[in-house]
C-alpha positions as a printed NumPy array, in Angstrom:
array([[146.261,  35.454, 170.182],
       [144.359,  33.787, 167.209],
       [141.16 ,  34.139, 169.216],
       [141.406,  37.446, 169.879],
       [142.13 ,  38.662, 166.777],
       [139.153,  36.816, 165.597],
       [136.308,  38.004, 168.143],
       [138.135,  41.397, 167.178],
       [137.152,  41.219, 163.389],
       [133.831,  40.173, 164.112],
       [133.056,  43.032, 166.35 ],
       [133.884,  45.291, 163.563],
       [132.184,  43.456, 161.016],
       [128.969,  43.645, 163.23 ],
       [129.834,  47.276, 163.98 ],
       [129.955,  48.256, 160.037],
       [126.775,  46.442, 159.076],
       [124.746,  48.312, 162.212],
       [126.187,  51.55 , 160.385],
       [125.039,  49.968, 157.067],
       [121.338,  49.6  , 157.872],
       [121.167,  52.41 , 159.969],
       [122.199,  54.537, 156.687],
       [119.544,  52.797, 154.659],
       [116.76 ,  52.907, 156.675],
       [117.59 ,  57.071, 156.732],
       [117.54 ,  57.017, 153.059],
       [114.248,  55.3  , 152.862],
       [112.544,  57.892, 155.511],
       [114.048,  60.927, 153.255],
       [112.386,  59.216, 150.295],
       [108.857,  58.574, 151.913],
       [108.452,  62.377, 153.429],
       [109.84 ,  63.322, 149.637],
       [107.016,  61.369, 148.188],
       [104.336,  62.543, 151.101],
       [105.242,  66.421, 150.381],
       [105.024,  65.927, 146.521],
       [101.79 ,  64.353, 147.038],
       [100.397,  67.163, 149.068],
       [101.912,  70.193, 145.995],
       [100.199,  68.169, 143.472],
       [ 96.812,  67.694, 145.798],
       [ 97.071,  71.878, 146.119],
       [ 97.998,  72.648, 142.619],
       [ 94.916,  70.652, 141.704],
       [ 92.982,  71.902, 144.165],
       [ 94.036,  75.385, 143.066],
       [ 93.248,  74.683, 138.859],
       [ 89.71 ,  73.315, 139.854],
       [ 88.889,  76.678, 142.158],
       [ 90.344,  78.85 , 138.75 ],
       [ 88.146,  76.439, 136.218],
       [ 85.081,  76.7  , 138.607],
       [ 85.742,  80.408, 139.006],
       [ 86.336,  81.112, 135.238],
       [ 82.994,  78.998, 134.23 ],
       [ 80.993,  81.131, 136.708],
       [ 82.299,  84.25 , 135.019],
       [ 81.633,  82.854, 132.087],
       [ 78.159,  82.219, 132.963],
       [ 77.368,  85.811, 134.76 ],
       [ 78.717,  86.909, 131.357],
       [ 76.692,  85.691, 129.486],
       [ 73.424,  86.427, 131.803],
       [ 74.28 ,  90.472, 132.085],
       [ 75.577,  90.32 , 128.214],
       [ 72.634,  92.948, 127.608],
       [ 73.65 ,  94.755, 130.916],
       [ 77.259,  95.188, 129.658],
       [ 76.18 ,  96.504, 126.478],
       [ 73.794,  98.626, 127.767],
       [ 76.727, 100.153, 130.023],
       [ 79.1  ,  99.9  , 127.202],
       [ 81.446,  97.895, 129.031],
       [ 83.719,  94.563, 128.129],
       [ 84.649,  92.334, 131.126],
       [ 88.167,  92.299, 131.329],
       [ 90.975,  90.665, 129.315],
       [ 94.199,  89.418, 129.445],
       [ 96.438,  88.355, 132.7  ],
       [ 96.198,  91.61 , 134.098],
       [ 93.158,  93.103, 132.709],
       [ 92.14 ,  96.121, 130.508],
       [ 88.999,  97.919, 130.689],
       [ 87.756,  98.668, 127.127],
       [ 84.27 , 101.021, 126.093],
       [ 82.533,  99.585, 123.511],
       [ 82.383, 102.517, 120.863],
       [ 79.949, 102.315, 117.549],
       [ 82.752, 103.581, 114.312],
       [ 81.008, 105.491, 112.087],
       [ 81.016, 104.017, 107.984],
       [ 83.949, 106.356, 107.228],
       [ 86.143, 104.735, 110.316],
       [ 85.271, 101.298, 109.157],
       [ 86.517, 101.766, 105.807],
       [ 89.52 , 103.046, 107.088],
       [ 89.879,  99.909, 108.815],
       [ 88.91 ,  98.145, 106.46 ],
       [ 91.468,  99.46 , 104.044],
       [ 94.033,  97.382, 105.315],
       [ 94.269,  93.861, 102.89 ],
       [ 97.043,  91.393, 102.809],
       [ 99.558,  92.077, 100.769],
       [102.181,  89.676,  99.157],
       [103.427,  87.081, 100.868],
       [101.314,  88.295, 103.775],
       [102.825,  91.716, 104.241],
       [ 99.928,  94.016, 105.879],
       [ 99.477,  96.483, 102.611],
       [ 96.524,  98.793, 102.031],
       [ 94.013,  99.233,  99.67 ],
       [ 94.39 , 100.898,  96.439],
       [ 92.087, 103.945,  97.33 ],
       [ 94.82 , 104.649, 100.104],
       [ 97.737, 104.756,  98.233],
       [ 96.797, 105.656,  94.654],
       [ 96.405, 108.997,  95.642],
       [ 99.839, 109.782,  97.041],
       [100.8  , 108.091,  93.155],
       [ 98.387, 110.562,  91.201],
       [ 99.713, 114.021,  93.388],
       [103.709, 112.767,  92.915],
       [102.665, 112.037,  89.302],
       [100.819, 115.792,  88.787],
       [103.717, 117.406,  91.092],
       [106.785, 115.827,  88.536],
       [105.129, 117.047,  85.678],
       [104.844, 120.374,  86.764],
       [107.806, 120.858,  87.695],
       [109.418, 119.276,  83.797],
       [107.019, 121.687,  82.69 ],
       [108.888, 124.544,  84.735],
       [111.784, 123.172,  83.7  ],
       [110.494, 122.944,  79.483],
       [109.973, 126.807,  79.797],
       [113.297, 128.268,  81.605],
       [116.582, 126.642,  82.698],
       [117.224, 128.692,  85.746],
       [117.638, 126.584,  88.857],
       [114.748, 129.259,  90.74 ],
       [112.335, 128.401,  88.409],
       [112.801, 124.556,  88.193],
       [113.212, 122.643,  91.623],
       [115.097, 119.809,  90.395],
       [115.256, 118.466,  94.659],
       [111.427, 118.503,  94.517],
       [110.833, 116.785,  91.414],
       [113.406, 113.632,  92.616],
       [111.337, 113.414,  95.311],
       [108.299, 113.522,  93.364],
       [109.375, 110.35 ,  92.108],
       [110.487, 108.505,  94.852],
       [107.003, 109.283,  96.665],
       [105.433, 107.579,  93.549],
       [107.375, 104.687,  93.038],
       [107.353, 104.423,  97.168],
       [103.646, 104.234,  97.263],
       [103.603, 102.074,  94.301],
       [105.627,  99.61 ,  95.455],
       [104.97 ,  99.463,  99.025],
       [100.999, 100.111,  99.011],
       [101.679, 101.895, 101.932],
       [ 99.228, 103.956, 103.745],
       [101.875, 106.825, 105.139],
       [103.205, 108.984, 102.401],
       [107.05 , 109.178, 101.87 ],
       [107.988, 112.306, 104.184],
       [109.16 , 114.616, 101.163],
       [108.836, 117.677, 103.019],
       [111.967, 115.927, 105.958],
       [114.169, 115.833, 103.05 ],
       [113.927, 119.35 , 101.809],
       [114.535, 120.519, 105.621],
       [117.183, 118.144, 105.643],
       [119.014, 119.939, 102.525],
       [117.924, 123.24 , 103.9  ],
       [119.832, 122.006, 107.494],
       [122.82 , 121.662, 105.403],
       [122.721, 124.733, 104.162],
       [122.141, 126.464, 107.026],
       [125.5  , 125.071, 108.605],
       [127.188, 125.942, 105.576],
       [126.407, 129.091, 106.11 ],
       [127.275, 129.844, 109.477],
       [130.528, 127.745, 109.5  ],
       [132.036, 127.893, 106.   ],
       [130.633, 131.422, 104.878],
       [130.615, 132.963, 107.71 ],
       [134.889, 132.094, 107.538],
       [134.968, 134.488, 104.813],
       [134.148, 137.8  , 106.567],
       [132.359, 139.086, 103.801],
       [135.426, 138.965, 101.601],
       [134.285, 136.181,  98.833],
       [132.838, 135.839,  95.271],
       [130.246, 133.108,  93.614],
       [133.661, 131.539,  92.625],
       [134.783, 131.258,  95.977],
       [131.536, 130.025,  97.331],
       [131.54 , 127.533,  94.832],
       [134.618, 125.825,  95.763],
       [133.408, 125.712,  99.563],
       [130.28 , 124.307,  98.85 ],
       [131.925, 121.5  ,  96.874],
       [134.388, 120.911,  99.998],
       [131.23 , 120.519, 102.085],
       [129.823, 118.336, 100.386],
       [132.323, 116.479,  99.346],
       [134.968, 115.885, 101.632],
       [133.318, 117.186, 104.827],
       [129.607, 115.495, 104.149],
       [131.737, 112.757, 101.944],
       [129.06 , 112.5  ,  99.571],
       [130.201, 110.173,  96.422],
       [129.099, 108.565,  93.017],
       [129.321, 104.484,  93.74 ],
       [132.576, 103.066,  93.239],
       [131.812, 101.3  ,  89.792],
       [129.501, 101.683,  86.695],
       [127.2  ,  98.396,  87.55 ],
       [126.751, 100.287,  90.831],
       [125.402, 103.579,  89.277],
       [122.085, 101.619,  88.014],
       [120.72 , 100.976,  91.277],
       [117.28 , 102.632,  92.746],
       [119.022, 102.781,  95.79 ],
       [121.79 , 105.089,  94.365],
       [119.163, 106.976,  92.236],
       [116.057, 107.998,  94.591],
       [117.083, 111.332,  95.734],
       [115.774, 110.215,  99.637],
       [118.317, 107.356,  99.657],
       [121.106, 109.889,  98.419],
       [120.732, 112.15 , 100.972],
       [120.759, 109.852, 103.651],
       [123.115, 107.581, 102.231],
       [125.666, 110.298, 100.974],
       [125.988, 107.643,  97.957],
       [124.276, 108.502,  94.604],
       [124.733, 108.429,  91.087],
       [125.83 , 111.984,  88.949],
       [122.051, 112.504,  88.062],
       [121.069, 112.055,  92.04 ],
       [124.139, 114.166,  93.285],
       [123.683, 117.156,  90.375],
       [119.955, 117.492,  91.867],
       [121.393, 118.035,  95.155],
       [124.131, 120.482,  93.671],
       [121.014, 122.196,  92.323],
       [119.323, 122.258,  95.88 ],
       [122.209, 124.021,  97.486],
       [122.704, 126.482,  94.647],
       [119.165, 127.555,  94.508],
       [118.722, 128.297,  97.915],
       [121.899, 129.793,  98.27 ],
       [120.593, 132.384,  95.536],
       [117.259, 132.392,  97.275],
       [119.588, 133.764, 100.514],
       [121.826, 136.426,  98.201],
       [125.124, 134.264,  99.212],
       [125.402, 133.317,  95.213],
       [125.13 , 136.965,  93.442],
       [124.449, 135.6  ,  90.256],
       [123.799, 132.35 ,  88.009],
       [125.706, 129.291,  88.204],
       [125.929, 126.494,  86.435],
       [126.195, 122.601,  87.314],
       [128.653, 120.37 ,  84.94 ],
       [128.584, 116.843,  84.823],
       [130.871, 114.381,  83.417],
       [130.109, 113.221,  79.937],
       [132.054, 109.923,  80.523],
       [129.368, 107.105,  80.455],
       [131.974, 104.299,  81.64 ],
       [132.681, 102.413,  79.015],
       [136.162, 102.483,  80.035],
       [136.605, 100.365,  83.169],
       [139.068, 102.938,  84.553],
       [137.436, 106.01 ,  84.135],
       [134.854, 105.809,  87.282],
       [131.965, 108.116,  87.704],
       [132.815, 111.415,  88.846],
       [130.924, 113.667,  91.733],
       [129.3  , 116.736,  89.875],
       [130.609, 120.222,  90.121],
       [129.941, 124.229,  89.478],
       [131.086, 127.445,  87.097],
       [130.142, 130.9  ,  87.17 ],
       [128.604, 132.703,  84.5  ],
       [131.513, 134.735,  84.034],
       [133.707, 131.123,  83.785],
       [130.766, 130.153,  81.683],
       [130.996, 132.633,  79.3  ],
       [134.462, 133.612,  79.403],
       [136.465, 129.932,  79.826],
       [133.598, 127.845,  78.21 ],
       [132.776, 124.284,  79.447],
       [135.599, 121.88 ,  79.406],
       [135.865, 118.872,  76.915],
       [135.367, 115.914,  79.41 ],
       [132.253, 118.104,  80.83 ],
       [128.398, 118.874,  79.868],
       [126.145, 121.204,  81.768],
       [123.163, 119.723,  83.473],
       [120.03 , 121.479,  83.928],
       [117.269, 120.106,  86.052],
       [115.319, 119.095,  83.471],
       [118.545, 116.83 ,  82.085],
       [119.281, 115.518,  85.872],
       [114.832, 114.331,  85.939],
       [115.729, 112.179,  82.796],
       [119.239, 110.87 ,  83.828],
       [117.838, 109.435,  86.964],
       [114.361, 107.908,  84.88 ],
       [116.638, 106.31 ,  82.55 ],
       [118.704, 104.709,  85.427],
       [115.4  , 103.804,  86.945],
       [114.571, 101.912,  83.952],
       [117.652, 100.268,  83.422],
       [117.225,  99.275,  87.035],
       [114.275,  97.462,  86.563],
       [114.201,  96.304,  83.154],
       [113.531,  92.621,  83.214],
       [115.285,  91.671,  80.109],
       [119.487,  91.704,  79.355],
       [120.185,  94.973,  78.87 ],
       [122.576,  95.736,  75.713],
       [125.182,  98.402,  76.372],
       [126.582,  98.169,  72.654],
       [122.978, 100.456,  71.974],
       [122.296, 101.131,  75.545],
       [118.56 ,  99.384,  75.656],
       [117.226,  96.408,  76.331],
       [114.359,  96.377,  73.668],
       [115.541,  93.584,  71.6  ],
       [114.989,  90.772,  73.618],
       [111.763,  92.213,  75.084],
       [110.245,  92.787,  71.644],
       [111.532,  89.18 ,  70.469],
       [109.751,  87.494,  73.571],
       [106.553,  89.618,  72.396],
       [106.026,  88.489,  68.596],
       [107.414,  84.924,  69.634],
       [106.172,  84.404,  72.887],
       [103.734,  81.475,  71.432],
       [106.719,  79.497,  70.182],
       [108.676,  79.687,  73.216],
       [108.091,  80.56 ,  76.589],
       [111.723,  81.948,  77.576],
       [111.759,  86.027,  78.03 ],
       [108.642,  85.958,  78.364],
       [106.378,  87.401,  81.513],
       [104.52 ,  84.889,  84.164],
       [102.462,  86.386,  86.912],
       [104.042,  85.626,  90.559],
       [107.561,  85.295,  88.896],
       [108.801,  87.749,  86.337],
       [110.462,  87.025,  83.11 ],
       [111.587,  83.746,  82.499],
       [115.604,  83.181,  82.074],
       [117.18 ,  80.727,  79.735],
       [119.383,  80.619,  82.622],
       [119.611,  81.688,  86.298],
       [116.813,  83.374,  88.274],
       [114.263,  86.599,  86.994],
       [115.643,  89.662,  87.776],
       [114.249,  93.306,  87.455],
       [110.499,  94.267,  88.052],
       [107.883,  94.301,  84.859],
       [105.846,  96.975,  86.574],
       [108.445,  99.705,  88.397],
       [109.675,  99.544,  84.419],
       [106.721, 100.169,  83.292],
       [106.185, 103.345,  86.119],
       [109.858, 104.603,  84.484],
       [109.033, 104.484,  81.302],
       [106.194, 105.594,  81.598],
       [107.488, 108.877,  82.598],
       [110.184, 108.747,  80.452],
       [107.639, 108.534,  77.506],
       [106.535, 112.403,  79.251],
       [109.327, 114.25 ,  79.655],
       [112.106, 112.843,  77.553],
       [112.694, 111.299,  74.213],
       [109.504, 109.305,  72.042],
       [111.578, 106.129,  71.534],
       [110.543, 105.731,  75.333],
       [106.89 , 105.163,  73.887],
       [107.664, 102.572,  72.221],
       [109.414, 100.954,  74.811],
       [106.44 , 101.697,  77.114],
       [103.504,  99.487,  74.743],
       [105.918,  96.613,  74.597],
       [106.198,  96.423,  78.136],
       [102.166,  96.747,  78.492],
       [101.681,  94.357,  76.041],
       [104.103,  91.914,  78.451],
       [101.39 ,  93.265,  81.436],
       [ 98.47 ,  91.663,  79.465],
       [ 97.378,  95.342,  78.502],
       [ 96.769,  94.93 ,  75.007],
       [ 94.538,  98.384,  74.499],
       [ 96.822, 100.454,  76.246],
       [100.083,  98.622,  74.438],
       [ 98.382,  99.291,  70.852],
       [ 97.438, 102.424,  71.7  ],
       [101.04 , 103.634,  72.777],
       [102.533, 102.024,  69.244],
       [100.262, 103.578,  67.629],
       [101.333, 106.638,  68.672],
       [105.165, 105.933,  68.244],
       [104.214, 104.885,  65.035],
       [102.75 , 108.407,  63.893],
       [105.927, 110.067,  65.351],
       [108.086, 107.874,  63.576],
       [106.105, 108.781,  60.043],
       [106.182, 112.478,  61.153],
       [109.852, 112.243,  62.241],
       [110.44 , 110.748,  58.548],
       [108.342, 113.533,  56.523],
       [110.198, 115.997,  58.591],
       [114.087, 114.857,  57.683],
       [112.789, 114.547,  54.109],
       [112.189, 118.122,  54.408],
       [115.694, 118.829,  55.856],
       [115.177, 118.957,  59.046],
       [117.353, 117.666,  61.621],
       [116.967, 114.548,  63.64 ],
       [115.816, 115.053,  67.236],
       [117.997, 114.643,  69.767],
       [118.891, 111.544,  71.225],
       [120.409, 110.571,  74.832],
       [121.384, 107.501,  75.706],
       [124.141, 108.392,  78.715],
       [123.403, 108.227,  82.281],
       [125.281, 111.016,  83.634],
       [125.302, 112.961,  79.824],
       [123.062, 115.241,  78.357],
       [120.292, 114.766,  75.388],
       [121.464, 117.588,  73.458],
       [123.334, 115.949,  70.812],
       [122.686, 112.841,  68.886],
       [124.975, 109.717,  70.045],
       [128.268, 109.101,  68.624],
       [127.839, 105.698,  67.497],
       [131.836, 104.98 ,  66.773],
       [132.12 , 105.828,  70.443],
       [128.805, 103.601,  71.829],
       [128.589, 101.169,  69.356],
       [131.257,  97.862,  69.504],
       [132.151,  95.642,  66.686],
       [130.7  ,  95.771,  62.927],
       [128.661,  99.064,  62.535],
       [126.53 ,  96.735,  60.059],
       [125.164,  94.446,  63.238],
       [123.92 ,  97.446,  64.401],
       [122.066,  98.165,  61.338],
       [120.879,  94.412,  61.055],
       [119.332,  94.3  ,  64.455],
       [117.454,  97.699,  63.903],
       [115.969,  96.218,  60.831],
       [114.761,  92.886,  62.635],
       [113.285,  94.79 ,  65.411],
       [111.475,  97.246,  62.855],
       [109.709,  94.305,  61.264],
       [108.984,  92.209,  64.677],
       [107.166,  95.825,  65.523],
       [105.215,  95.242,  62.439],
       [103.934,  92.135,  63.498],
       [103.526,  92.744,  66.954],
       [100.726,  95.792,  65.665],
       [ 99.394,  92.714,  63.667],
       [ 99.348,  90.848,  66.866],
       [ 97.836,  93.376,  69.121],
       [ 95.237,  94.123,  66.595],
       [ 94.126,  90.33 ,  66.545],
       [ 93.735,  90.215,  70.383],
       [ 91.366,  93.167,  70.536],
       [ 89.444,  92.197,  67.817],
       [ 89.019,  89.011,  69.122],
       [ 87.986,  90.326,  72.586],
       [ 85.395,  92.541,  70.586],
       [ 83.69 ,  89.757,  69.615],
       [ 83.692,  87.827,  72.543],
       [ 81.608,  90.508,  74.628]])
């Protein structure tokens, strides 16, 4: 019994270690005929990479033999994976400049050279004043396009900015308002049946626009002095603009719907004259009289009437506020204190004052605003509204390093200011001053409304900046003479 179950356990102990090497020896044939077929891919992919090299040195050789050939025939061998088939073609001088107009920009964005954009900048420039000069002679809406001169300055500041070489499509926009106005017509007009007034009309179009289109101020006053809320090509795509921006597309739909006899007479555009100094009175969406309301009812208290002209300047102001470098005071509504400060004192310290590649430096936090689209607003603002802006304009070129232009522009604040003082000795009054965003210039500001705390502060810091001006003419007047007699 004990021998059988012994011969029993060695049978299946030699059984299991037949299996055993049996098993292995599989293994090791499935690992040689793995190894023999890798061999053979690699020996063809080589293979295959030497025949490519070969072939691509040969071409490279009968290039280079029938170079003359190829030019003769005005052909390029082919490129790329799949090939292209390109004629050699000789660009005349005015094609290669027009390639060659295209520079890198900042922080390597393609931009273009100044000859390609300046003179989208110059026409926008011409085309705003001509229309404030429209505006300076009538205030009737058909005589003053107050949609066309918005977007006579978002083309500038567009090409200005950018350095693009593709003007800002201004003519899209205008089709875009006239779209609007064409399904106002057939929908909301067309409702009447004939029956309706320039009251009734009135009301609609505000509907429209307002609840239907949902166009809107921005929901707070920090809001309202963005670019994006003032360029009259953001605001009509956006549906989101500031009283200034949203009054010049009022205007838009009430001149052409003169232009089409829907309106039968004049209207008028009112705007709040609210600036926001209360935090809970929020900018309010413009809206329209009659003449006959005009006339007969008056404009309301909490209202002033915007003309284009008015609307140009609200949204230049905003502009400037936008990008004005400095802390901007609302107790006087400008931010020329600080910027006039850095100017005289800039030697003695370098804070608020302008370094290229960066901006204005802080005391604390990062630079904010842009030195040069402030310049572009004021600027402007120095043409078509207010002198004060001329000062404001030479202080921010003498920042720019443009001492000639800067003294120049004092200078000539400087006379008005003597003029402006003979004149009130005379009796005259003082010229009207704006300083509201949504308001209009044609009274001088309230200053127990604008002004907070001691009315004497206000006084002080008036008298401080008149004498830094003083010596900042003494200081500009040193620099050029000194770069007189360094030529």
């Amino acid at each position: 019994m004990q021998a059988s179950t012994s011969s029993s356990c060695a049978s299946s102990s030699l059984s299991s270690s037949s299996s055993g090497g049996v098993f292995v020896a599989a293994l090791l044939t499935q690992k040689k005929q793995n190894h023999h077929q890798n061999h053979h891919l690699q020996n063809r992919y080589r293979s295959r990479r030497k025949t490519r090299t070969m072939a691509r040195q040969n071409e490279d050789n009968n290039d280079g033999n029938n170079s003359n050939r190829e030019e003769k025939e005005g052909q390029f061998s082919k490129a790329g994976r799949s090939g292209t088939n390109r004629k050699f073609t000789e660009y005349s001088e005015e094609e290669l400049r027009a390639q060659k107009a295209f520079v890198q920009g900042d922080f390597g964005k393609v931009s273009t050279a100044k000859e390609t954009w300046e003179p989208f900048v110059r026409a926008s420039r011409a085309g705003l004043l001509d229309e404030m000069q429209k505006c300076e002679n009538s205030t009737e809406m058909l005589d003053c396009d107050a949609v066309l001169a918005s977007l006579f300055i978002a083309v500038e500041d567009d090409a200005f900015k950018s350095r693009t070489s593709v003007c800002l499509p201004q003519e899209a926009y205008v089709k875009r308002l006239r779209k609007l106005m064409d399904e106002f017509e057939m929908r909301d007009i067309a409702y009447f049946n004939g029956q309706y007034d320039d009251r009734m009309v009135l009301k609609a179009l505000e509907r429209y626009l307002y609840e239907e289109h949902q166009y809107r101020p921005p929901v707070g006053w920090m809001e309202a002095f963005s670019p994006y809320r003032t360029y009259f090509h953001n605001v009509i795509a956006q549906k989101v603009g500031i009283p200034a921006s949203l009054a010049a597309l009022y205007m838009g739909c009430v001149q052409i719907l003169r232009a089409r006899e829907i309106l039968k007479d004049e209207a008028y555009v009112l705007i709040s004259s609210s600036r926001g100094l209360d935090p809970d009175v929020l900018p309010r969406t413009p809206w329209g009289i009659t003449k006959d309301d005009y006339h007969n009812l008056g404009i309301p208290a909490d209202a002033r009437w915007c003309t284009p002209k008015m609307s140009i300047q609200m949204q230049l102001r905003a502009l400037k506020r936008a990008f004005w470098p400095w802390t901007w005071d609302d107790r006087r509504d400008t931010g020329i204190e600080l910027a006039l400060k850095a100017a005289v004192f800039g030697n003695e310290d370098r804070m608020q004052t302008a370094v290229k590649g960066v901006g204005i430096i802080q005391p604390t936090g990062r630079p904010f605003g842009d030195l040069e689209m402030a310049i572009r607003a004021t600027e402007r603002l120095a043409l078509v509204a207010e002198p004060e802006n001329i000062r404001d304009y030479g202080i921010l070129l003498y920042h720019s390093q443009r001492y000639k232009e800067a003294y120049e522009q004092l200078q000539k604040y400087q006379t008005w200011r003597d003029e402006e003082f003979e004149r009130l000795q005379k009796g005259g009054k003082p010229s009207a001053v704006a300083i509201e965003v949504d308001g209009t210039p044609n009274t001088a500001p309230d200053m127990s409304k604008w002004l907070f705390g001691d009315p004497s502060e206000y006084a002080e810091q008036v008298a401080r900046e008149e004498q830094w001006l003083k010596q900042l003419m003494l200081i500009l007047e040193r620099e050029l003479l000194e770069q007189t007699l360094n030529m």
